[in-house]
N, C-alpha and C positions, 0 to 999 in steps of 0.2 A: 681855443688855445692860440696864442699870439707864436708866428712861425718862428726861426732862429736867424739872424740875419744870419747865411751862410760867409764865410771866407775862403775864397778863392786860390788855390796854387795852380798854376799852367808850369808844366813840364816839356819842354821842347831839345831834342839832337839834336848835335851836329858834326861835320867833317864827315864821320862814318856812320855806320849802323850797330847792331849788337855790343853797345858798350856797357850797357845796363841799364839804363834810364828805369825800368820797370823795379829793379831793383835799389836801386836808389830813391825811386817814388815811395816803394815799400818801406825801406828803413825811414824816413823821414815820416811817415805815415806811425809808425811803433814808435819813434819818440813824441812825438804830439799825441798819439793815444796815453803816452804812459806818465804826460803831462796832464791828464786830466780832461781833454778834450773827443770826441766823438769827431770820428772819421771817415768817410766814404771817399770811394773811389771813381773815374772813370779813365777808360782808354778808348783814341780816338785812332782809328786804323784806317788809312789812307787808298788801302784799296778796294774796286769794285765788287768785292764777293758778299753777298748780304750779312753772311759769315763764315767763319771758316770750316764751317764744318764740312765741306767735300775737299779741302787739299789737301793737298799731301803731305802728311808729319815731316819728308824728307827736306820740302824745301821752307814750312812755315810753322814747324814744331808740332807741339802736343795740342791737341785742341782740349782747355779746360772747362769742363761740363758745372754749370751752376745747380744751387740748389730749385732753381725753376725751371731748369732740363735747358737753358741757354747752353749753346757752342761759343765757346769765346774765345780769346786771345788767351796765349799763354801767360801773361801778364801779370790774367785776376787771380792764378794762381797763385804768385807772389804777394799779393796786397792780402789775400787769406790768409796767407800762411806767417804772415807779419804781422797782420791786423785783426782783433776776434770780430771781424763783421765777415755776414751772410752778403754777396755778393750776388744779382740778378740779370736777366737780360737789357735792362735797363744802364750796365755799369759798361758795357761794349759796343758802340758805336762805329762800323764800317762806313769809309765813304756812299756803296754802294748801298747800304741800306736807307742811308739820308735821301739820297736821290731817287729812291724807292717811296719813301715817306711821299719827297715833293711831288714827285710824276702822280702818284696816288690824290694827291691833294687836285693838281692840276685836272685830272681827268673828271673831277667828281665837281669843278666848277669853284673851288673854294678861292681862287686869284682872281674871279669878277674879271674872267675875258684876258688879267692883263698878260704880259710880256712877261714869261717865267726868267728866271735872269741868277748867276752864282749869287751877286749881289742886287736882292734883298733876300731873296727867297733861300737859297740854298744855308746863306749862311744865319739867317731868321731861323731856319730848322733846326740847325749845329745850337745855338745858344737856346731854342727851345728844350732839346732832347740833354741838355746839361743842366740847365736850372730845372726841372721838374723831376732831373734822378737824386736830386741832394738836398731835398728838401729834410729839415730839421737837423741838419749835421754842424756841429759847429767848422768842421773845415771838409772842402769836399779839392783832393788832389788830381788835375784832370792829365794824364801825359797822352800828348800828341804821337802817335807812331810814324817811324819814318825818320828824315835827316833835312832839317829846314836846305830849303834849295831843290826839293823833287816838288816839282809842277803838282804831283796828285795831293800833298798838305796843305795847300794855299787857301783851300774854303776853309778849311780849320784854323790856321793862324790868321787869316784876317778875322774869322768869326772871336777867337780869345781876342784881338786887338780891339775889336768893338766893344767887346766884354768891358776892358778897362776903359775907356770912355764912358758907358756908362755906369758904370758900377764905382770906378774912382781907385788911387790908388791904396785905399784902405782896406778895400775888401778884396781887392787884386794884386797875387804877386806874379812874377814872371823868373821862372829857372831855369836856364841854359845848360846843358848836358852834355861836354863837347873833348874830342879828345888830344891833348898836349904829349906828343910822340917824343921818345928819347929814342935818338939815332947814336945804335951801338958802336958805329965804327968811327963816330966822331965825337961821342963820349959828353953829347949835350940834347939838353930838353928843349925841343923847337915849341913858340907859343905861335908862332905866325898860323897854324890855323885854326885855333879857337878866335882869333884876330877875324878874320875871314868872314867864322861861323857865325860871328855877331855883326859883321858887317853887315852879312845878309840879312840877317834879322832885323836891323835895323832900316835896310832901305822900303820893308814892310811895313813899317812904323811900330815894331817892338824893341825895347831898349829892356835887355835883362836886369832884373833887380838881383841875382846871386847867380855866379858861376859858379860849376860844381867840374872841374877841371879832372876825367879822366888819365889815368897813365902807369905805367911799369912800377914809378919809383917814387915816392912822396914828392911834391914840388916843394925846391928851396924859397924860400922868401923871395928872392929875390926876384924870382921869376913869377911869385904869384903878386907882384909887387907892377909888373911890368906888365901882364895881362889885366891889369885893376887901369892903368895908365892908357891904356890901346881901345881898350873893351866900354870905358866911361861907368864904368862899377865899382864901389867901393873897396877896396883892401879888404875887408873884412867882410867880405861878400864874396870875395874869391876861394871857395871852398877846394882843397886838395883829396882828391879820393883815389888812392894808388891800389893793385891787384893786391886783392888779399885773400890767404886762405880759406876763410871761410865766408860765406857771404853774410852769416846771421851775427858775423863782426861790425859789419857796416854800421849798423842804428847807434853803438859803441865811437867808432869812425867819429861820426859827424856831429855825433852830440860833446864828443871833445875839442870840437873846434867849433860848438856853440853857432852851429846852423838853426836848431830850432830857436835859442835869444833870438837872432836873426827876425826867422820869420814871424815870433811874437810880438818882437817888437814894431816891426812894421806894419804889420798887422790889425795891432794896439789890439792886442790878448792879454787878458785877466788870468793867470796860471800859475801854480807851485812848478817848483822843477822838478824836471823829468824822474821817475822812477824806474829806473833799467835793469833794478836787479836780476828778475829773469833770466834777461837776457845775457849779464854776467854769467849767473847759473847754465844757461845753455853754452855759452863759451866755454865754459870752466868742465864739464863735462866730454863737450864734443874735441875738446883740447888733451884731456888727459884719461884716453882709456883704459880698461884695463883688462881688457881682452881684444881678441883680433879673431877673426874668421874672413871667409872669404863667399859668397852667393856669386850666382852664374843668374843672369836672364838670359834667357834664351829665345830673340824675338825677331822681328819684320824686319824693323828699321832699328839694326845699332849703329849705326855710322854717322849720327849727330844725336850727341848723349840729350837737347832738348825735346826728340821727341819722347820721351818720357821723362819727362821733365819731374814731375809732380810725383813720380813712382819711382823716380833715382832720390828724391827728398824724403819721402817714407820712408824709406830703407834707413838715412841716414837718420830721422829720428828718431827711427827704431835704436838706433844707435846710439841716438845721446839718452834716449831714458835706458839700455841698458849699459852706460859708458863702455860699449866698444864699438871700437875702429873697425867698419864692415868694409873691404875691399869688393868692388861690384865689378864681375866681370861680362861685359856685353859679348854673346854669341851670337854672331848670325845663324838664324836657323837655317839658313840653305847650304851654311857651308855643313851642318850636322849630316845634311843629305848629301854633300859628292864625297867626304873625307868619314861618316861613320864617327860613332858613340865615344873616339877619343880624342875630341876635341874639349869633352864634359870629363869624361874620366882622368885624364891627362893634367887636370889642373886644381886640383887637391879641394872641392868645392864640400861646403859644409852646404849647401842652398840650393833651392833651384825654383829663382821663379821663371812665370811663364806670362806676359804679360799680353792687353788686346791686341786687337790689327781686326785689317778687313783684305780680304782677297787670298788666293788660292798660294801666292808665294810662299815658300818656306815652313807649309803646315804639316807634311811626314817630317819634317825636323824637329818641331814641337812635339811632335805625338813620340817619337823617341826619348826625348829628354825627359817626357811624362812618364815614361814607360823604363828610363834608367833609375829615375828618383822612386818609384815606384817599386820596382825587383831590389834595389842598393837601400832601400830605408833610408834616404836621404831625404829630411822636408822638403815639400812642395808646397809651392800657392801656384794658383793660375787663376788670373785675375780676368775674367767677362770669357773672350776668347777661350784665355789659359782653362776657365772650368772647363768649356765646352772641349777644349785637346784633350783634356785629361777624361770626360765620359767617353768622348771616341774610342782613346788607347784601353780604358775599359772595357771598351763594348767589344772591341777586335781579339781581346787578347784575353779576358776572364770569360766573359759572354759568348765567345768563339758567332759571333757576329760575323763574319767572316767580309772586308768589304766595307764595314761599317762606314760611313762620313757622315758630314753637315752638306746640307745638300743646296748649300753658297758654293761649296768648294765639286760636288758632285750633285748633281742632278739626276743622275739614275743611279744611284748607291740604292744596295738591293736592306739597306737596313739606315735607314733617315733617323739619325737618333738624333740628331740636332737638327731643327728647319725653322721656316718665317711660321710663326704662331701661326695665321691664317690657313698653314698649309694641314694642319690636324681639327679644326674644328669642328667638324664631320666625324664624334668619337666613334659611332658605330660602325658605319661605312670606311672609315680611314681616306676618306677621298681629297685629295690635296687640292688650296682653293690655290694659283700662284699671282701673285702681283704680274704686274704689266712690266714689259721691257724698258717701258715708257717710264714708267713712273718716277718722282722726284730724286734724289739719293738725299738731299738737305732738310731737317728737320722732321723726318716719317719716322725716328727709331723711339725706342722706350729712351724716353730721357726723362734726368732731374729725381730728385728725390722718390725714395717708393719704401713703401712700409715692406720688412721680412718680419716674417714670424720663426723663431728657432725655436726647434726640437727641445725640449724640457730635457738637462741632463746630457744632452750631446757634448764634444768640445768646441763648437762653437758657443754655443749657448753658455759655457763655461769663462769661454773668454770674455765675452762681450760682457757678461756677470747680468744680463737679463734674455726676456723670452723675445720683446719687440724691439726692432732696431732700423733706425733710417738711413739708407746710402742711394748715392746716386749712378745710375744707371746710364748707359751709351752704347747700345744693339739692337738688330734687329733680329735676330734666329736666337730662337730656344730651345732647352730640351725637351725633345718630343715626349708626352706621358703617353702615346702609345709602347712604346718598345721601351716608356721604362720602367715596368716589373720586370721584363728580364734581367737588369743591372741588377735592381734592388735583390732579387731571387740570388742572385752571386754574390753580395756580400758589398754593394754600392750604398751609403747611406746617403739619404737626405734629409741634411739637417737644418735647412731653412727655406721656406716656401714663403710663396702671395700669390693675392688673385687678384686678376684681370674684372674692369667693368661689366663683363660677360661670366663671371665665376670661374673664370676658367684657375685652376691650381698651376702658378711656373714655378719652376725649380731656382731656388735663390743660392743655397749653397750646398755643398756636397764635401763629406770626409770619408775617410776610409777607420775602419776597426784595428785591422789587423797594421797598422803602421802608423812610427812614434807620431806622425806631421804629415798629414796631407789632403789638405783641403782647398778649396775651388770655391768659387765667388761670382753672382752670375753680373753682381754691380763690380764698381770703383772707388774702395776703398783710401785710395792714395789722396781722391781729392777732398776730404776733410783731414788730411793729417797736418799736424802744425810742430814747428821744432818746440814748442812749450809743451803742447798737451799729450803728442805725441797721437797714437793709434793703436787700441787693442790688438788689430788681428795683424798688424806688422811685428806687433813688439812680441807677442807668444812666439810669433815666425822667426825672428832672429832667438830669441830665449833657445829656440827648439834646437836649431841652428849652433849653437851655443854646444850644447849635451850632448848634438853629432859629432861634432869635434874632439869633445873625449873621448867619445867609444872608440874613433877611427883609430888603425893600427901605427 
């Protein structure tokens, strides 16, 4: 089968950080798919962590889990959620994993003695590790992470700059991503550092083929007239993209100022024009609800709404397939623990999810909000984690467990109903095997796609409308099947199971009988939801959500 010649976009920052570039990659990615064309993605992350899977949500967001258990950038959640392609560990490239690749290479003899060096070797790897992830795509969109001008992006934009050397610029385009500040108290749109941004760019040897001009307020002509003039880009290459409501506006955005022509054109792409309807469709919904309720999460880290990035967007496309406007209120769970249960009660909540984390912080304030949504018939999800808070607050409180924990958070809890699988394999004995203090924290947990099996007849099994179903998975502690026939003995169901390569039976999901909503998840559901297709077990969770809000007084 004769390959696809691929077509190249490089995505590159500037001035600042967090302006959207990922988001912007995305929408541009949904008009070229809805043009007829096959898409892939890559992001290139500038620093040394192999991935991101041991930081901290606080300071580097949500880590988005692939369908082949990859930890990645919060990015590929965007390009999914824009774009209907399955996304791999192949689609996220850290600095540190390149220079992992080459030290690897190096050691094992494959440089013949020479002088390992950024250039040839480091950025030979960057252009290898991008042409072998996009192969038969007609466009593969690569954005660079970071803000052209930090020392640690330089092996990546020189490796794109070779790119187009040899590749040419037919098959190579180059997009600048840079921000044009309106200073309020002087009542004008500064271009001097997008000017800057491409300067630098260019003393690299990249010369932008379209500005995509971040800012407050749409740029007037005249100014994107005068950035076309400084910049050596064409006018019509000068793309205006000002803060908008909604972000799944964007693809709408840019395809009215005829960005994809653009890149077709230069291109020299064969394609009908764009089909957006959809995406009208999800505006036209998410724009006009017509109900309102309000959900509470109740979690680790709410004090930058991107670490749940992907689970603040389920929620909202729970909302546009049920056209209402969901208000999401972030709780810190530790303030649930110095200030008490009316922090949740106090604020008229139709919801309550409970979302993952790792570490001992803020977990009796989870296990309350469990236990208010629980006593109050208020729906609950709790989503990896959130299952596990919600068997705890079970186990304590129906099972009179007394004590009960996950024994992450407790080590001698005289009732282990959550622990590291390894610590119950021993069913007769009950003798616990523990990991080493030593061992890795990056890449040892159940990740990536994994088959459940649901209960015939349960209401999960209801919602999903079958028996098998595949989510993707990010933990290490499970429910202990020792101590759980005592749950099940109280009135705990399990409505969705799998087995382990050793038969072992884990607990996948868990509902309760006697109340309208409340069920637990041992995967993450949020990262296949998408604002078109939306997500069974969010969309029943707002519906439910919904019905609460009648009954309330």
């Amino acid at each position: 089968m004769t390959k696809k010649e691929t077509k190249y976009i490089f995505i590159t920052g500037g001035v600042i950080s967090s302006l959207g570039k990922g988001i912007a990659s995305a929408s541009l990615g949904a008009i070229l798919e809805a043009r007829g064309l096959t898409v892939t993605f890559i992001k290139l992350d500038p620093y040394l962590n192999v991935d991101p899977g041991t930081m901290n949500p606080l300071q580097h967001g949500e880590v988005f889990v692939t369908a082949d258990g990859a930890e990645t950038d919060l990015d590929l959640g965007h390009y999914e959620r824009f774009v209907r392609v399955t996304l791999s560990r192949f689609n996220n490239f850290t600095a540190g994993r390149i220079y992992a690749n080459v030290l690897r290479k190096e050691r094992k003899g494959d440089y013949l003695g020479g002088t390992v060096q950024v250039i040839p070797h480091v950025t030979d790897e960057i252009k290898h590790a991008i042409k072998k992830s996009v192969e038969n795509y007609d466009i593969a969109i690569i954005e660079i992470g970071g803000t052209v001008g930090d020392i640690e992006s330089l092996p990546f934009l020189e490796a794109i700059r070779q790119m187009r050397i040899e590749l040419g610029s037919k098959q190579t385009l180059f997009i600048h991503l840079a921000l044009v500040p309106y200073i309020k108290t002087a009542g004008e749109i500064k271009t001097k550092p997008v000017q800057h941004s491409v300067k630098e760019l260019r003393t690299i040897g990249i010369q932008p083929d379209i500005l995509i001009c971040r800012s407050e307020k749409p740029l007037p002509q005249d100014a994107q007239d005068k950035i076309a003039l400084f910049t050596n880009v064409e006018k019509r290459g000068v793309i205006s993209l000002p803060d908008r409501e909604s972000i799944y506006d964007i693809p709408l955005l840019l395809d009215e100022q005829k960005l994809d022509d653009l890149v077709i054109e230069k291109l020299e792409l064969l394609t009908g024009p764009a089909d957006l309807s959809e995406w009208r469709s999800v505006i036209d919904a998410e724009k006009n609800p017509e109900k309102e309720i309000r959900i509470a999460m109740a979690g680790k880290y709410s004090g930058i709404a991107d670490c749940y990035k992907s689970l603040t967007e389920a929620v909202r496309h729970a909302g546009i397939k049920t056209k209402t406007k969901i208000n999401i209120i972030y709780i810190d769970a530790e303030e649930i623990e110095k200030n008490g249960i009316s922090i949740l009660s106090n604020q008229n909540i139709q919801g309550i999810i409970v979302p993952g984390g790792f570490g001992k912080r803020g977990i009796e304030g989870m296990i309350t909000a469990a236990q208010y949504a629980r006593e109050k018939l208020i729906p609950y999800l709790g989503i990896c984690l959130g299952m596990q808070i919600a068997v705890i607050e079970y186990a304590r409180h129906i099972a009179n467990l007394a004590n009960a924990n996950s024994t992450e958070f407790d080590q001698n809890t005289p009732y282990p109903v959550i622990a590291l699988v390894t610590e119950w394999q021993d069913v007769i004995t009950g003798e616990k095997q523990k990991r080493d203090a030593q061992s890795d924290l990056g890449g040892t947990m159940r990740l990536g796609n994994q088959i459940s099996h649901l209960v015939s007849n349960s209401q999960v099994q209801k919602i999903y409308g079958k028996t098998e179903i595949q989510e993707r998975h990010r933990h290490r502690y499970e429910v202990n099947q020792i101590l759980l026939s005592k749950l099940v003995e109280v009135g705990l169901v399990i409505s969705g199971t799998t087995k382990t390569a050793e038969n072992q039976e884990l607990v996948e999901m868990m509902e309760l009988n006697n109340h309208p909503w409340f069920i637990g998840c041992q995967f993450h559901p949020e990262f296949t939801s998408t604002p078109r297709d939306g997500h069974p077990l969010f969309e029943s969770f707002i519906k439910a959500s919904i019905i609460c809000q009648t009954k309330m007084p």
